[in-house]
N, C-alpha and C positions, 0 to 999 in steps of 0.2 A: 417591283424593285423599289427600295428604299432609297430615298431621296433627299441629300441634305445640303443646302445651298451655302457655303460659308461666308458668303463674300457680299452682302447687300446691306443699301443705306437705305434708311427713313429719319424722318424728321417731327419735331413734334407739330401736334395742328397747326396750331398760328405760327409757326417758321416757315413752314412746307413750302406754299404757294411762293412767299418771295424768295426763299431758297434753289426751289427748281429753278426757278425764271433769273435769278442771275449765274445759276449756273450751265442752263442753255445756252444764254448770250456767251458767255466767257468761253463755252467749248463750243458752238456750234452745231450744237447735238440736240437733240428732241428724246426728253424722260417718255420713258414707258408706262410710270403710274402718276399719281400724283405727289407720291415723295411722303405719302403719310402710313402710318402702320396701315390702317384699314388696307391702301391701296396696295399695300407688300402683301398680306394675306388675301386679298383677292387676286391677285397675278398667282400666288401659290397651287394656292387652288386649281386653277386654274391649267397651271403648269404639271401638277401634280408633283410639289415637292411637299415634302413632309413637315421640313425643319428649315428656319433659314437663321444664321448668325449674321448679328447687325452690327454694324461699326459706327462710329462716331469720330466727330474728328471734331476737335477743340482749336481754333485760331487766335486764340489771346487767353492767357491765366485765369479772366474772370470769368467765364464760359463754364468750366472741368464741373464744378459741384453740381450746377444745375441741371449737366447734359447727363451727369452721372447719375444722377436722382432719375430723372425721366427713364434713361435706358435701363436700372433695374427694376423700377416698377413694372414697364412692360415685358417681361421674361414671363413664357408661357411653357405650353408644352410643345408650342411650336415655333417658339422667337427664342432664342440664346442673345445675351447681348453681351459683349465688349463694353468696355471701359474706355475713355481717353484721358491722355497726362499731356499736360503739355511740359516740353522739356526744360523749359528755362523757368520755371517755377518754383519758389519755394518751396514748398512742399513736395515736390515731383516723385521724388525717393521712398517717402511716407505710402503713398498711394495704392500700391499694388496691394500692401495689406490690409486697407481701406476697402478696395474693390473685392478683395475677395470675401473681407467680411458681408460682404452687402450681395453674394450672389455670384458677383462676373467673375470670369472664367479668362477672362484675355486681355489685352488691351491690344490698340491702334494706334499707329503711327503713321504720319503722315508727313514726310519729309519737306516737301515743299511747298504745302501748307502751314506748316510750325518753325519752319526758317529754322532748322539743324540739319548737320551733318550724322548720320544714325552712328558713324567712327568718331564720333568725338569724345573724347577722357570725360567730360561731363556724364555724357548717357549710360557711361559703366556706372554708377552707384545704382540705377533704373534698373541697366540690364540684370544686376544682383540681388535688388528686392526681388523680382520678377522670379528669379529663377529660384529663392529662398522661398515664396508664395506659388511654386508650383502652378505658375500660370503660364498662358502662352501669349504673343506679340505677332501680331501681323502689320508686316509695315506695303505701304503702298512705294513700289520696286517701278525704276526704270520711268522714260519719259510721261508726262501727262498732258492731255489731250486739250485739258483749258492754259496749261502757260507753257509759254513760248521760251524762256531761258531754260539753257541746263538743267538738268535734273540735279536735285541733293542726294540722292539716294538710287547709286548705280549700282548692278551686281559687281563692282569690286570693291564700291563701298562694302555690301555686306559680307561680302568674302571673310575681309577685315574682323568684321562685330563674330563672324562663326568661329573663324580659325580661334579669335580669346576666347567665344564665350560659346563653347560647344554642348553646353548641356542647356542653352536657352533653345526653347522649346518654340521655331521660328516658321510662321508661314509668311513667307513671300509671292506677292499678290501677282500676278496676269504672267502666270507661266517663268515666275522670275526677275522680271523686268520689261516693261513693254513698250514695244518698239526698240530693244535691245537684246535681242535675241542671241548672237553671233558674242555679246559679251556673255550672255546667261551659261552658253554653250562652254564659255572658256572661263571661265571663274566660278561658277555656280553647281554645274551638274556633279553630282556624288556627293554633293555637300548634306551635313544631317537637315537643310533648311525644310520646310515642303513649299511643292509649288501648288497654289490654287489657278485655276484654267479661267479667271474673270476677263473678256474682254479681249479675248485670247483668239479665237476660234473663229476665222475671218478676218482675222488683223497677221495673223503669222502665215507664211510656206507650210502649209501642212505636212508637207516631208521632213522639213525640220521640226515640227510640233514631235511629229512622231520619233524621232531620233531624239529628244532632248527627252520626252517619257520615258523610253526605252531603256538609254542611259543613267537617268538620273535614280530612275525606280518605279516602278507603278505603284509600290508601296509609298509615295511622297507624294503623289496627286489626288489634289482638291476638287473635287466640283464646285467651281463658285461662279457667279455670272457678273458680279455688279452692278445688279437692279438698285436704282428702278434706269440705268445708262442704260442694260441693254435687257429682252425679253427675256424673262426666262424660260419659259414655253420653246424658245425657236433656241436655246443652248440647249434645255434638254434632250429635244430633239436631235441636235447637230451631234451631242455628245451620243446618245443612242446609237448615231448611224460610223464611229467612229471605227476607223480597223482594229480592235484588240477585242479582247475574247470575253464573254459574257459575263466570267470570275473578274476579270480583270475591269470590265465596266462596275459591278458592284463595289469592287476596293474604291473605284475614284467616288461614284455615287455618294456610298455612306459610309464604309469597314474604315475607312481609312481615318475618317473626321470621328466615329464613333469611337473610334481608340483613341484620336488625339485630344476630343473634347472631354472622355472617361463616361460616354454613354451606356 
């Protein structure tokens, strides 16, 4: 079976090392790889995923060009990469068409990292390059595991960004919003959003994992892990042994990402 991981970070060489290591310390957590491509395509491997899409996340203006340069160079036959904007930027709006001349197929968002609200009047000029540029947007949904204030970006925030901008083409990361399940449930499901399973899988009631797939669509779910946070060998596995039917494990696998990504 085809296997395509939407949801994983790397970093370039010389960031990697102090990159993991502050952000162990800030969540408490132990990476799986070493945070560098090499080590994502060895955990692949490994895992037996085919394809992984990588994200990047920009925390200040002067970052975007460089991280953008890096992440289309490495696009393989087995790495897709994402783009990052950061939103208060000049140029913000520009970029989508930027990025797609150059390759990428999506960009990241990362709410509480980029200090926006994803509902704010600003991010619609974003949201309409984006959707003008036929790309897709994953934003990082729901609590996060390294900060301790509120989240910027709740499933009723995005509720918000679907209901105006329905033809943005949106994955929402750890089943919705993570560690806010019971909002995902009431705001979220039926929505055109997709949900990727990062993060997800040991962190949720499995009864309710299964009710909120069920619900929402099988045709809306991602396989993605959020490597190098968590193994992807021991999601694939988890995901293998999951109750839904073998057509229905391929849709999440890859049918679903190969339509979204236009594989």
């Amino acid at each position: 079976m085809k296997i395509i991981d939407i949801h994983t970070h790397v970093f370039a060489d010389d960031l990697a090392e102090r990159a993991i290591k502050t952000l162990e310390e800030s969540s408490n957590t132990k990476s799986f790889t070493d945070g560098t491509l090499k080590g994502l395509t060895e955990s692949m491997e490994k895992a037996g995923i085919d394809i992984s899409v990588v994200h990047p996340v920009s925390t200040k203006p002067s970052q975007v060009e460089t991280i953008n340069k890096y992440f289309a160079e490495i696009q393989s036959d087995s790495i897709i990469s994402f783009g990052t904007i950061y939103p208060t930027a000049e140029n913000s709006a520009k970029l989508p068409a930027i990025l797609k001349n150059n390759g990428i197929r999506g960009v990241k968002f990362h709410p509480d990292y980029q200090n926006f609200k994803p509902d704010a009047e600003y991010m619609f000029y974003i949201y309409e390059e984006i959707i003008k540029n036929e790309m897709i947007v994953i934003f990082h949904s729901g609590r996060d595991i390294g900060i301790k204030t509120p989240p910027m970006g709740t499933p009723k925030d995005y509720s918000k960004v679907l209901e105006k901008f329905y033809e943005l083409k949106t994955i929402l990361a750890h089943t919705g919003g993570w560690r806010m399940w019971d909002d995902v449930e009431y705001y979220l499901v039926g929505s055109p959003a997709y949900f990727d399973t990062s993060y997800t899988i040991g962190e949720i009631e499995i009864e309710q994992f299964y009710r909120i797939i069920k619900k929402h669509g099988i045709n809306k779910i991602l396989f993605g892990t959020d490597s190098p946070w968590r193994d992807q060998k021991k999601d694939v596995d988890s995901t293998m042994k999951l109750s839904i039917t073998s057509k229905e494990k391929e849709a999440v696998f890859s049918k679903n990402a190969e339509k979204l990504l236009k594989l």
